[in-house]
N, C-alpha and C positions, 0 to 999 in steps of 0.2 A: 191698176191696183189688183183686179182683179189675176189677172194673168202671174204676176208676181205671190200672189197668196198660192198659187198650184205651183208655182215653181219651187217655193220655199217650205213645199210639205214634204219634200226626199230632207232638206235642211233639218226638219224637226223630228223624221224617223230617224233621222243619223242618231239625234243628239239625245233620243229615248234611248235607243242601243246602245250607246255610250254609258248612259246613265244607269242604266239594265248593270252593263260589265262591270260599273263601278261598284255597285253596290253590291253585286253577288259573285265577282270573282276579285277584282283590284284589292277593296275593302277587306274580304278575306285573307287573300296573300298577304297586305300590309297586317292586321290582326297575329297572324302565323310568326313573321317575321320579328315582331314588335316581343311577341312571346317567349322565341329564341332568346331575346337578349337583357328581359324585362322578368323580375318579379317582386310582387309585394316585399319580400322579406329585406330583399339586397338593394333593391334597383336595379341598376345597368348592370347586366354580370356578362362574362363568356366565360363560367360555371358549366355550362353543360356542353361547349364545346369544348373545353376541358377535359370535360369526364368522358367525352368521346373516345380525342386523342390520346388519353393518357392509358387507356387499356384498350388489349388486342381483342378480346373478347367484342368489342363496338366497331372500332376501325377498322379489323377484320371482314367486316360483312361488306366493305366499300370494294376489294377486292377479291370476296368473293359471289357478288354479282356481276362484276366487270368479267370475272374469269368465268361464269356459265353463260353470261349475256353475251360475251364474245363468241363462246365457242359455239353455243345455240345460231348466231348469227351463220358464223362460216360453214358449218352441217348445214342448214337451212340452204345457202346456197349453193353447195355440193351437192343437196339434192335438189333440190327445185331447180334449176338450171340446163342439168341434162334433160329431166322430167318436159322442161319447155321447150328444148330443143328438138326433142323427139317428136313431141307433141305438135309445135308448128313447122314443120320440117316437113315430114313425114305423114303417108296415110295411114295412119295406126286404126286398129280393126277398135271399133266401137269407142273413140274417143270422146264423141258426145255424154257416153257416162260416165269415159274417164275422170273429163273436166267436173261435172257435177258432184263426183264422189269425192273430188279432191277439193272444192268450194265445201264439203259436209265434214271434212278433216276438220279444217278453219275454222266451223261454224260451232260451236259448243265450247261448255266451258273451262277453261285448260285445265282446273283443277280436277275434273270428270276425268282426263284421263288418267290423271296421278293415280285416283284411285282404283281407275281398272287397272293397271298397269299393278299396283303392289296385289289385287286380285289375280292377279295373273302369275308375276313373277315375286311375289313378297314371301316372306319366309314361310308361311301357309297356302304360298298360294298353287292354283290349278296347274299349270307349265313347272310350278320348280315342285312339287310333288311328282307331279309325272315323269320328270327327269332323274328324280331322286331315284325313283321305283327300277329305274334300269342303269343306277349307279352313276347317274353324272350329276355333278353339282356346279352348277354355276352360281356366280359372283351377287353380292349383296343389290336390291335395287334401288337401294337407298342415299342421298348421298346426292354426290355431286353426277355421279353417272343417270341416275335416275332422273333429277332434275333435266340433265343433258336431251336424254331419250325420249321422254314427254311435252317439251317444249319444242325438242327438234319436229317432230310428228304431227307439231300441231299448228308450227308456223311455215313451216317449207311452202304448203299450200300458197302462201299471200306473194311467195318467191317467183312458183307457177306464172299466177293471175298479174302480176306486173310483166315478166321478163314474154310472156307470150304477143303484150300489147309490144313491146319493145323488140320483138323478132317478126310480129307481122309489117314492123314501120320500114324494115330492111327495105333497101330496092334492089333489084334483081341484079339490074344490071350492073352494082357496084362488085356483086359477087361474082359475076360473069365476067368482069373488066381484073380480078385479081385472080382467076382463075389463067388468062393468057400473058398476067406476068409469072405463072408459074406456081402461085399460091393458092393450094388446094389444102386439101384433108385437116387434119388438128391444126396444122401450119394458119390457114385461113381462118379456123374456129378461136385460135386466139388470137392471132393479130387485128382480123377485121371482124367477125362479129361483135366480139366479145368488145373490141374498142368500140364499137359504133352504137353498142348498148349498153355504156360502161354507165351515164347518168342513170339511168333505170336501173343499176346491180345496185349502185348504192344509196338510191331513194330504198329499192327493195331491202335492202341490208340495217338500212336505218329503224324502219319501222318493225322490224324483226329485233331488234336491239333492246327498239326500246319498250316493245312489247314483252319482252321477255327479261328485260329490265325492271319493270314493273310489276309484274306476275306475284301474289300474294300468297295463292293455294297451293299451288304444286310446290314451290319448296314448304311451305309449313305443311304439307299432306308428306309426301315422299324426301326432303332433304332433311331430317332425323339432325345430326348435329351441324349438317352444311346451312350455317342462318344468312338467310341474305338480308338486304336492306331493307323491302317491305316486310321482313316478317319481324326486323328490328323495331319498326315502326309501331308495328302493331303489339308486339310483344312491350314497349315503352309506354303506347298509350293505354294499355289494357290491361295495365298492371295487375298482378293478385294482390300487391302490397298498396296500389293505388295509383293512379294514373297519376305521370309523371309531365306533365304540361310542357315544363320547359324544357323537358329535355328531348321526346319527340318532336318537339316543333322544331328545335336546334338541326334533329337529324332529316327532316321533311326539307327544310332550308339548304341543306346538303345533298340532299338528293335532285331539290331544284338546279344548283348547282351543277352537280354531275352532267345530267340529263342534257342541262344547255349547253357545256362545252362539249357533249357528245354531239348534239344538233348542229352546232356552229363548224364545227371539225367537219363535218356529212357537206354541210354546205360549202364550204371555201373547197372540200374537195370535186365538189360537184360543178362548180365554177373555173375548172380545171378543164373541163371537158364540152365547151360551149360549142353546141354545131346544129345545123338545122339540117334534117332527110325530110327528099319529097317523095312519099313510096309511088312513081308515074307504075314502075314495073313489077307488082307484088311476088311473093315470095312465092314459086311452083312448088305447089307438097309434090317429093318424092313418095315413090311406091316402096313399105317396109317390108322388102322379101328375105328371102334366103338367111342363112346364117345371122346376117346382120338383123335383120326386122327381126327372127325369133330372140335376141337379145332384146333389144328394144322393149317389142311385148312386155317382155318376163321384169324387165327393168322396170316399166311403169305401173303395171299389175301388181306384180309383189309390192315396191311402195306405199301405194292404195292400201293394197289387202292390210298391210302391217299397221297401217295409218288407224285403219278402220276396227281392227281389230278390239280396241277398249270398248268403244260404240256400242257393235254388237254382243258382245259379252257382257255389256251393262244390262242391254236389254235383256236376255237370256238371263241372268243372275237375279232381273227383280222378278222372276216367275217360279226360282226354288223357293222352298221353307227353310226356314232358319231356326234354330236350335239356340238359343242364347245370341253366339256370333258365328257358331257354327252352321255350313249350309248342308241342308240334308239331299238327298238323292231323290225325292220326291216335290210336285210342285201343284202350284197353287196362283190364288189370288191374294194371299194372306199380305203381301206386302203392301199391296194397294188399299186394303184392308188398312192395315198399322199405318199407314201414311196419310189416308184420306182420317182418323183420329188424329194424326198429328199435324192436324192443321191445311194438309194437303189442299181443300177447296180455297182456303182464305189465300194461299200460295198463289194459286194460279192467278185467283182473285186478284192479287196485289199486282203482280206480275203484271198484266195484260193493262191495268189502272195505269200502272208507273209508268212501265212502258209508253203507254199512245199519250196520255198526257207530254211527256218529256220529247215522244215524238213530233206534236204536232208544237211545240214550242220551238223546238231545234228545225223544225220548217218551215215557220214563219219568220224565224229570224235570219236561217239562210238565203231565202228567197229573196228577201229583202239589201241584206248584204250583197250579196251576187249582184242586184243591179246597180246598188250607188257604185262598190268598185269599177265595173263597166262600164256603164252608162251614166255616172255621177261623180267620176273620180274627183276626190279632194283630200286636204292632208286628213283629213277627220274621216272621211270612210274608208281609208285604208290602215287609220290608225282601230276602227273597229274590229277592220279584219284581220290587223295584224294580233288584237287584242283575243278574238273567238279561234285565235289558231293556239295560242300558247297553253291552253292544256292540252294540247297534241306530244308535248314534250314532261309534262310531269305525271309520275304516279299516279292511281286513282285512290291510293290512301294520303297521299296530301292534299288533295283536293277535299276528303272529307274531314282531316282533321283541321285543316281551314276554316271551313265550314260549321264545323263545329265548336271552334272556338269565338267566330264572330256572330253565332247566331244561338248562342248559350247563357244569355241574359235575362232578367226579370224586364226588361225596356222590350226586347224586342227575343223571342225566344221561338224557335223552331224544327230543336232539335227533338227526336223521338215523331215529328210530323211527316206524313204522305211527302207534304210540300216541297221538303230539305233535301229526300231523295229524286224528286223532280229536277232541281234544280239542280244537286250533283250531275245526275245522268244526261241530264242536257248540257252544261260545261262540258263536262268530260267526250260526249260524244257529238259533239257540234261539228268540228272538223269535215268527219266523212261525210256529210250530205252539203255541208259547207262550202269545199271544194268540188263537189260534183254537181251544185247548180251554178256556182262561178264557172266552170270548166264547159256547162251546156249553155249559159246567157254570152259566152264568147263567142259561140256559134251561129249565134241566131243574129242575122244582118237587120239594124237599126232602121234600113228600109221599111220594115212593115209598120211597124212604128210610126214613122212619119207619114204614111200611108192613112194610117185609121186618123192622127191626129188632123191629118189637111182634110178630113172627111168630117170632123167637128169633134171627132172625142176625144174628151178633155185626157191629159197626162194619166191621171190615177186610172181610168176608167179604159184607158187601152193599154196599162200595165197588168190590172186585173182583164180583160179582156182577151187581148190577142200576146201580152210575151208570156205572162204563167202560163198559160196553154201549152206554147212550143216551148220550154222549159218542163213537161210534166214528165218525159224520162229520164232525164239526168238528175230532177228533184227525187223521182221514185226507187231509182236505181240506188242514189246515195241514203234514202231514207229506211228503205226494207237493210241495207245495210247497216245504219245506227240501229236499229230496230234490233236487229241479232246482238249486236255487242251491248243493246242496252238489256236483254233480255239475260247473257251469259255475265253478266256484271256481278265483278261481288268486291274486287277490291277496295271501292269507296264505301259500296252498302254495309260491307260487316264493321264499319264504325257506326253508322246511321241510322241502323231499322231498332225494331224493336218487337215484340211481339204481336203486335197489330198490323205493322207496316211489313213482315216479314216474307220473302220472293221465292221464288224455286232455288233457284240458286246456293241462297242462304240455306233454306231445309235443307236442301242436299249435305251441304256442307255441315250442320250441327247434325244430321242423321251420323255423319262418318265419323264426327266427334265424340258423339255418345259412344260408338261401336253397334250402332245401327240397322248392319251391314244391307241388308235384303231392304229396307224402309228406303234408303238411300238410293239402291238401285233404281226404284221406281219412282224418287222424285227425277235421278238423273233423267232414266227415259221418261218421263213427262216432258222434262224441259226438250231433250233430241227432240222428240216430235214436235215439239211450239217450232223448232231453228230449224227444221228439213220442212214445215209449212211456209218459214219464211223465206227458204230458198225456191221452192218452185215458184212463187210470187216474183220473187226477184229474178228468176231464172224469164217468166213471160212477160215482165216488166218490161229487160232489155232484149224480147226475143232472142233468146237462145245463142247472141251475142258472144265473144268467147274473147270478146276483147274490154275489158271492163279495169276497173281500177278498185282499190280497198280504198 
């Protein structure tokens, strides 16, 4: 009896987790769904899918998301791909920074660079003055071009960091064996690498998709009349004439849509290409000399530089004075100043709260998951896992108006609480530390395992014991990574917070809303430095590692 009581306590964390999903994610979507099709007045209506389709003004936004999510995808991989190729190919001088500066691309928050970027090149800004001043004028940054530029810049990175894991699994000798049927040069770079690492182009393409699919700020910052879907979203439930329930929820339930047939399309294409490499003969880095290697250089450098370029101009800009919205030629502390009144301490405050709380939830409960899949497979722990994967594929503004429609009650009410943004940020970024302790408990042989337990200790007591132990870098590696996305988070938070509960992020973003300009700078660099603290963590997590996954 005894023995059967410890075996049947993985049974009963299954059926917490279970119960956990239902109630704060399942429960939600059904609430959302229900709302779409459901109101007091009518009852059953498809009223607001109506009012979708019936004007271009709404339907619109469906293709033009698809049309900057696609085209951000393809640049993404136009750049990130040579980028990795060089990169793992090639002895490039000083790569170890490379990699790191191009993980600090990725690492902040996309809408941060919208606004350097219209600081930069916007109708006022630093580069199209200066250009002006010697008679050139270039093209508006508004729009769907800007969208493009800002997104491309800021996802290529995640293109790198997969396609490098996917060029170091090469094995040599397949290269060597197409080289003496005569297949060399781009001949070989498309035939055979590029086939042989075609699942990894479009796992990386996906998640690039749908990141960029999802992206709330940079088109409502920089795309001026180009509306896309989330800022449809947000623009419907934020109404100035008054939040309009059923008809964001209609278009959240479309977007759910979308999202999955883009997911499911990624997949059956992915299953196209089923093969297993053993790397016995790793990949020789060539020496980048002559002609060729100063190309190379100049190609992965510039990138970077370009990449990096909002970054530092953030920082540089929250140290002039500002004049209204004008910046003056002189500098100071003043914005740190203006910022730390505007709430700047409770910001960080909130920030670091929300953050580790939502962290160490989204690490208990992966940890967890990762072993029933594994070592406990059943239809029910894979229906959890199938269940903590699916906001990997929605919005983080449908997540929150979810959320806040099923938790907006006199019964049970939560919205405007710490709590609700806990619970967003943990749904939402479950996945990444999700898969990266499944992905490290596959590795770890069941042997020790049975090891501790033929030695007397009981199941729970050589799980906590001896496999979280060997488990703690692939848990730490994917956690400092929810950690950064949960920290650069806003498209669920700016339906959820409130004055009290309020993040860096958010500041940032109502700083640029006011016309704030200098206040804003300095909450952005606060936040860069929180996300380059959490990459050198992460960087001595997986020592220096260069082989890592998002």
């Amino acid at each position: 009896m005894k023995t059967k009581r410890r075996r049947d306590i993985w049974t009963v964390l299954g059926l917490v987790l279970l119960l956990l999903f239902v109630i704060f994610f399942i429960y939600p979507c059904i609430r959302l769904l229900w709302e779409a099709f459901y109101t007091e007045k009518t009852g059953f209506t498809m009223k607001a899918f109506t009012k979708f389709f019936s004007k271009k003004y709404y339907y619109s936004t469906i293709l033009n998301s698809f049309k900057v999510s696609a085209a951000v995808m393809l640049i993404s991989l136009l750049l990130g791909i040579p980028f990795s190729y060089f990169f793992s190919f090639y002895r490039l001088k000083g790569r170890k920074v490379l990699f790191v500066l191009a993980l600090l691309c990725t690492m902040s928050a996309p809408f941060i660079g919208a606004y350097s970027w219209i600081m930069l090149l916007g109708r006022s800004g630093v580069i199209t003055k200066l250009l002006e001043s010697v008679g050139i004028k270039i093209g508006s940054i508004y729009g769907f071009g800007g969208i493009l530029l800002v997104q491309s810049l800021k996802l290529f990175p995640l293109v790198v960091i997969y396609m490098n894991g996917a060029f170091q699994d090469i094995d040599n000798s397949l290269l060597e064996a197409s080289a003496n049927l005569g297949c060399t040069g781009l001949k070989r770079f498309f035939k055979v690498i590029m086939g042989l690492t075609m699942p990894t182009i479009l796992a990386a393409a996906l998640i690039v998709f749908m990141r960029a699919f999802a992206d709330f700020g940079t088109p409502a910052l920089i795309g001026e009349g180009y509306k896309t879907f989330p800022v449809l979203i947000y623009d419907s439930f934020l109404s100035e004439v008054g939040a309009d329930y059923n008809f964001a929820s209609a278009v959240s339930v479309l977007a759910i849509i979308l999202t999955a047939v883009v997911f499911l399309v990624q997949k059956f294409a992915t299953s196209r290409f089923k093969f297993t490499i053993n790397s016995l003969h790793p990949i020789q880095k060539k020496e980048a000399r002559g002609v060729k290697g100063f190309f190379m250089h100049a190609y992965c450098y510039l990138l970077i530089a370009v990449a990096l370029l909002p970054q530092f101009y953030i920082v540089f800009d929250s140290f002039r004075d500002y004049k209204g919205q004008v910046a003056q030629d002189t500098y100071s502390l003043s914005n740190y100043q203006n910022a730390i009144r505007k709430l700047l301490g409770r910001s960080i405050k909130n920030t670091l709260v929300i953050s580790i709380l939502a962290l160490v939830v989204i690490v208990i409960i992966a940890v967890i998951i990762a072993y029933l899949v594994v070592r406990r497979p059943s239809g029910m722990s894979h229906t959890v896992d199938t269940i903590s994967m699916l906001p990997y594929i929605m919005p983080g503004a449908v997540i929150g108006i979810a959320l806040i429609i099923a938790f907006n009650t006199k019964y049970f009410s939560l919205t405007g609480t710490m709590a609700i943004m806990v619970i967003a940020l943990a749904i939402r970024r479950m996945p990444y530390t999700s898969r990266s302790a499944t992905a490290t408990m596959m590795q770890i042989p069941i042997s020790t395992e049975e090891a501790a337990i033929s030695l007397g200790a009981s199941k729970i007591k050589t799980f906590i014991k001896v496999t979280v132990p060997q488990m703690t870098s692939g848990i730490v590696s994917g956690a400092i990574l929810s950690f950064v996305s949960i920290i650069t988070e806003m498209s669920s938070g700016i339906f959820l917070y409130n004055n009290s509960t309020i993040t860096l992020t958010l500041s940032t973003y109502n700083a640029i809303t006011l016309g704030s300009y200098g206040t804003a700078s300095a909450f952005a660099t606060v936040t860069t430095l929180l996300t380059i603290v959490c990459l050198v963590l992460y960087l001595i997590c997986t020592r220096g590692s260069e082989k890592m996954s998002v």
